[in-house]
KEKOLLUM-27453 format. One record per residue: x, y, z of N, C-alpha, C in turn; residue number from 1; chain; residue in one letter. Coordinates in nm, 3 decimals, padded with zeros to 5 digits. Example, Ala and Ser with C-alpha at 12.3 -4.5 7.8 and 13.67 -1.06 7.14 Angstrom:
2
01.319 | -00.569 | 00.780 | 01.230 | -00.450 | 00.780 | 01.320 | -00.330 | 00.780 | 1 | A | a $
01.285 | -00.225 | 00.708 | 01.367 | -00.106 | 00.714 | 01.290 | 00.003 | 00.787 | 2 | A | s $
//
This chain:
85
09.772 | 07.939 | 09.543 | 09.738 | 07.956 | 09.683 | 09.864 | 07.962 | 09.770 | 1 | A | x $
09.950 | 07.888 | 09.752 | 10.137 | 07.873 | 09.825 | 10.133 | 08.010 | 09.811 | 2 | A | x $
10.179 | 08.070 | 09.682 | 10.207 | 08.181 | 09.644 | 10.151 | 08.294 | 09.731 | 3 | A | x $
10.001 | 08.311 | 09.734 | 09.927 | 08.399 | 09.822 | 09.967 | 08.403 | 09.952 | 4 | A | x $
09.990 | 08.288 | 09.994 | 10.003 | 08.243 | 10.145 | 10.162 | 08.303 | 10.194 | 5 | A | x $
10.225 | 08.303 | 10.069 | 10.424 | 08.369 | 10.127 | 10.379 | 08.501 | 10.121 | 6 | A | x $
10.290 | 08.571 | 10.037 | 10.286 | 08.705 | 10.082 | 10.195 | 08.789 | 09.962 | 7 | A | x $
10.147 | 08.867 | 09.991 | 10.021 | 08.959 | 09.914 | 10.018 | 09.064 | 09.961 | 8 | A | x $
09.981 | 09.137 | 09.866 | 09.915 | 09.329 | 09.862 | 09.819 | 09.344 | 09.965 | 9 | A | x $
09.834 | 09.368 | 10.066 | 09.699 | 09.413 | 10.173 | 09.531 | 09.426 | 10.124 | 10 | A | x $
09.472 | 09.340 | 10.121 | 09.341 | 09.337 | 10.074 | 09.327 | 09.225 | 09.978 | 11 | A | x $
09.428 | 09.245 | 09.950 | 09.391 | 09.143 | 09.833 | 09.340 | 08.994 | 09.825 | 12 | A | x $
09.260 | 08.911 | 09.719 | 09.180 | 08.809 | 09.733 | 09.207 | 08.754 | 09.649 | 13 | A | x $
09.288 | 08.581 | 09.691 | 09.346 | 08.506 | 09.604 | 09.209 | 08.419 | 09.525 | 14 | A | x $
09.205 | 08.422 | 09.421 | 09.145 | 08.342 | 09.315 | 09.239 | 08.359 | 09.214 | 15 | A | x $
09.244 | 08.192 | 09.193 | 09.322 | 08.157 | 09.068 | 09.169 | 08.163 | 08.933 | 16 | A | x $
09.294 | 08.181 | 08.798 | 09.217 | 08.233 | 08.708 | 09.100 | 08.132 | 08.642 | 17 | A | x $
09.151 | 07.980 | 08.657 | 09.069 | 07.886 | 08.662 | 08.924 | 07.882 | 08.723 | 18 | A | x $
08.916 | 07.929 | 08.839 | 08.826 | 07.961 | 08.970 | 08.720 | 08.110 | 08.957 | 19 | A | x $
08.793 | 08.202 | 08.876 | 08.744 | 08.308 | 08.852 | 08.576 | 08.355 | 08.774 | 20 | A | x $
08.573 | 08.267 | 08.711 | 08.391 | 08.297 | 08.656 | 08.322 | 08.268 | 08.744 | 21 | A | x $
08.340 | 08.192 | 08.805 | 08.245 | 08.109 | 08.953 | 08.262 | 08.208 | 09.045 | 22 | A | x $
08.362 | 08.248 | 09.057 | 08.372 | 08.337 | 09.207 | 08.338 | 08.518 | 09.188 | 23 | A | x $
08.292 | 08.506 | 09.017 | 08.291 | 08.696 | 09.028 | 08.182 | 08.749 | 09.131 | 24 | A | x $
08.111 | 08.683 | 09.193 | 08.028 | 08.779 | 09.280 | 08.050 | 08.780 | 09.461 | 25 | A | x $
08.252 | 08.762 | 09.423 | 08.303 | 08.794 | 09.548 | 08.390 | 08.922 | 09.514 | 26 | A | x $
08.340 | 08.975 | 09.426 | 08.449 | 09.098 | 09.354 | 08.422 | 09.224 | 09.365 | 27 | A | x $
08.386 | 09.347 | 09.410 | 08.332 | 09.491 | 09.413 | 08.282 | 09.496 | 09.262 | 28 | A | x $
08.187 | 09.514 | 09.149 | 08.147 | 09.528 | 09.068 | 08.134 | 09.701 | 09.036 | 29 | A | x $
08.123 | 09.790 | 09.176 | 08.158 | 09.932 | 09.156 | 08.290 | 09.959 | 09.175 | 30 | A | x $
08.390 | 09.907 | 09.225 | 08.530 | 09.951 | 09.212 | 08.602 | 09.884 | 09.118 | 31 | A | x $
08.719 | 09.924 | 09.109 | 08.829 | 09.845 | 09.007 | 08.884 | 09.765 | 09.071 | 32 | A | x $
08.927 | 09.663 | 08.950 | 08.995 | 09.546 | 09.040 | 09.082 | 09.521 | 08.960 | 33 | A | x $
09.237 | 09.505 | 09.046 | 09.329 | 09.476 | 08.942 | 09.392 | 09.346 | 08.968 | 34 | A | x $
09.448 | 09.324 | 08.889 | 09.480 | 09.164 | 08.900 | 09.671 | 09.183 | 08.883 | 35 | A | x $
09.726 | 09.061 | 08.923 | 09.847 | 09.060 | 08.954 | 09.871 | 08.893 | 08.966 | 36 | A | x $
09.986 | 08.868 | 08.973 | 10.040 | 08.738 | 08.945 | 10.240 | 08.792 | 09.006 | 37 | A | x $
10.280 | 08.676 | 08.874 | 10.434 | 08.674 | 08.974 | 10.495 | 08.766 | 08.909 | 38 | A | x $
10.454 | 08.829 | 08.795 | 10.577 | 08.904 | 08.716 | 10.506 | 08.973 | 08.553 | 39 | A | x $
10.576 | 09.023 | 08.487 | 10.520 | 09.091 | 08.400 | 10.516 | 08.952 | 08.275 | 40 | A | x $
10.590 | 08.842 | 08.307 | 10.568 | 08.745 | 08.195 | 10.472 | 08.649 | 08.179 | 41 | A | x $
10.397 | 08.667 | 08.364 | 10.302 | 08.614 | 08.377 | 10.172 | 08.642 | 08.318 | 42 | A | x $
10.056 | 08.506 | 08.252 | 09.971 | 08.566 | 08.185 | 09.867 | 08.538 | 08.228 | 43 | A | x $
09.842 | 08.493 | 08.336 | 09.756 | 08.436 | 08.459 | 09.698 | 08.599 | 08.445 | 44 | A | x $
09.730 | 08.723 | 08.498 | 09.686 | 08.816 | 08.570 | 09.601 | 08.848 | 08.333 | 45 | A | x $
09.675 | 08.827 | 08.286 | 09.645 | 08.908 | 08.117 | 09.459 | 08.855 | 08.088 | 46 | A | x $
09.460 | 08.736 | 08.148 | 09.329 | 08.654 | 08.110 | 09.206 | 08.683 | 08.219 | 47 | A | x $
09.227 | 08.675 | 08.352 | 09.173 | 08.730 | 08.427 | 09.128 | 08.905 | 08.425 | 48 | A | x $
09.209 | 08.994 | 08.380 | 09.151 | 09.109 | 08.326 | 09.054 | 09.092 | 08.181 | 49 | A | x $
09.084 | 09.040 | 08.065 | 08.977 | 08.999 | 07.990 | 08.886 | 08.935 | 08.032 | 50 | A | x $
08.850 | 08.810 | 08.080 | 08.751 | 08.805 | 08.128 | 08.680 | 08.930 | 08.267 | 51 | A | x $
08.702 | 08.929 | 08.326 | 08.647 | 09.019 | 08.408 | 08.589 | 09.194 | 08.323 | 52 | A | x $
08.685 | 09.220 | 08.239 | 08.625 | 09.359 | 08.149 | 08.472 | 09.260 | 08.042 | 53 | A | x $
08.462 | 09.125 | 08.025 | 08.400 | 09.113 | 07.924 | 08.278 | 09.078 | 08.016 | 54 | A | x $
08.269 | 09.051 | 08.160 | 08.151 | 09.048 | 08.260 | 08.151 | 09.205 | 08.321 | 55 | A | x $
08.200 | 09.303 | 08.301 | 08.138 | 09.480 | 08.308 | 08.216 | 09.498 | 08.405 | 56 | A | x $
08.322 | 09.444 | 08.434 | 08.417 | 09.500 | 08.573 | 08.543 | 09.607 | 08.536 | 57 | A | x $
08.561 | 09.688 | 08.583 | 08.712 | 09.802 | 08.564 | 08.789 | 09.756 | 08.586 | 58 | A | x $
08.873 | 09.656 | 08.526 | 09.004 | 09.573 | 08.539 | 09.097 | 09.576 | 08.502 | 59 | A | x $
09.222 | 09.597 | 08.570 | 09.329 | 09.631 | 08.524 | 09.470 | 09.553 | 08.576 | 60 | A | x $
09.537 | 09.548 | 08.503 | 09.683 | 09.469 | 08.545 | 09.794 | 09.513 | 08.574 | 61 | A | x $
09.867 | 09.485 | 08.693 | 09.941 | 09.553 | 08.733 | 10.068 | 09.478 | 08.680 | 62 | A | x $
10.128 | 09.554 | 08.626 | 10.199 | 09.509 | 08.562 | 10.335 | 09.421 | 08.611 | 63 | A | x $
10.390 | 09.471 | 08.697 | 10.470 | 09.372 | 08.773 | 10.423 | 09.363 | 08.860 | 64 | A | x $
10.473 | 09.188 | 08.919 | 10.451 | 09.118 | 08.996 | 10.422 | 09.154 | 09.177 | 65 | A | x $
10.365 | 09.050 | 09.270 | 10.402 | 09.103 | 09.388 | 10.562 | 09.110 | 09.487 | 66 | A | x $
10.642 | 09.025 | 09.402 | 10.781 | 09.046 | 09.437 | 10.841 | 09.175 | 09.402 | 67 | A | x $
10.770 | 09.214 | 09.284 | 10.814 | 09.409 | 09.256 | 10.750 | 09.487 | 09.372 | 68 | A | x $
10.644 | 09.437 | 09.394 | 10.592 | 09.488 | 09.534 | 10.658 | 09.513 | 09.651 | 69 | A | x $
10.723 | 09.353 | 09.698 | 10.806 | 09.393 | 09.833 | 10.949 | 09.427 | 09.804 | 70 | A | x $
10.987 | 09.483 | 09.636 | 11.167 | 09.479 | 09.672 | 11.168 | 09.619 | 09.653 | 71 | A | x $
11.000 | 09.702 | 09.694 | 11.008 | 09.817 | 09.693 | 10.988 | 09.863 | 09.830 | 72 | A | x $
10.966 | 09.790 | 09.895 | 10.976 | 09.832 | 10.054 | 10.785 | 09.829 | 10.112 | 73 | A | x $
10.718 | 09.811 | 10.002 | 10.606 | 09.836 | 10.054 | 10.516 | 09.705 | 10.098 | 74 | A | x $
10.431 | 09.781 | 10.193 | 10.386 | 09.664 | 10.269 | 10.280 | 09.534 | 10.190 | 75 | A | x $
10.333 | 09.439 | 10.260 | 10.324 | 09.265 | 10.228 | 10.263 | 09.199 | 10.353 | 76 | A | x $
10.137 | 09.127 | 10.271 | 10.096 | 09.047 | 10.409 | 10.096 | 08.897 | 10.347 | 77 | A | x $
10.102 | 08.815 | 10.478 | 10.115 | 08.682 | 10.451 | 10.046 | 08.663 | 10.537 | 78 | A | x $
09.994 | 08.495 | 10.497 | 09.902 | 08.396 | 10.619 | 09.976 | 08.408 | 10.765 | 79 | A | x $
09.868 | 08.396 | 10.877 | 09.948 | 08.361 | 10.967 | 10.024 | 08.474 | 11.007 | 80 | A | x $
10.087 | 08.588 | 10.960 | 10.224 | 08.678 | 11.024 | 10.141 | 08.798 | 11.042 | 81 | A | x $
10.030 | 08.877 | 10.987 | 09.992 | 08.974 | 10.963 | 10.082 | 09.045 | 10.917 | 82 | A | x $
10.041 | 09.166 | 10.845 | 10.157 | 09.279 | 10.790 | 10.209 | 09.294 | 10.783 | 83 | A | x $
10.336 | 09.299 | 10.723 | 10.510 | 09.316 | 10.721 | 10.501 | 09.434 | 10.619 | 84 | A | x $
10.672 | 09.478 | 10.656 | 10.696 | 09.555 | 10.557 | 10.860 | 09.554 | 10.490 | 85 | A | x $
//
């Protein structure tokens, strides 16, 4: 949740992977949903796509992190600041 709160992909909806069976029917079940974490060594985002493909969802992992996100210039939102880039 810290993590979410310094900064996230625009749209995106923090559930940790612990939290995740309980919460799938806050998820689009017709779109894809990809999952993400801090980095490609992270395996938080690896388990959360298995489960979610084994309840019928299009899930996919992005492979690096959201810090690959902003050291590409693209836009980052955090609690509290709205939108940055």
């Amino acid at each position: 949740a810290e993590e979410y709160r310094a900064g996230h992909i625009p749209g995106a909806l923090s559930i940790p992977v612990g939290e995740l069976k309980a919460r799938l029917e806050e998820l689009p079940k017709r779109r894809e949903v990809v999952a993400y974490c801090r980095g490609p060594y992270c395996v938080m985002a690896i388990e959360a796509v298995e489960l979610l493909r084994k309840k019928g969802y299009r899930a996919h992992r992005m492979e690096q992190g959201v810090a690959d996100w902003r050291a590409r210039g693209w836009r980052i939102e955090s609690d509290g600041e709205g939108a940055q880039r």
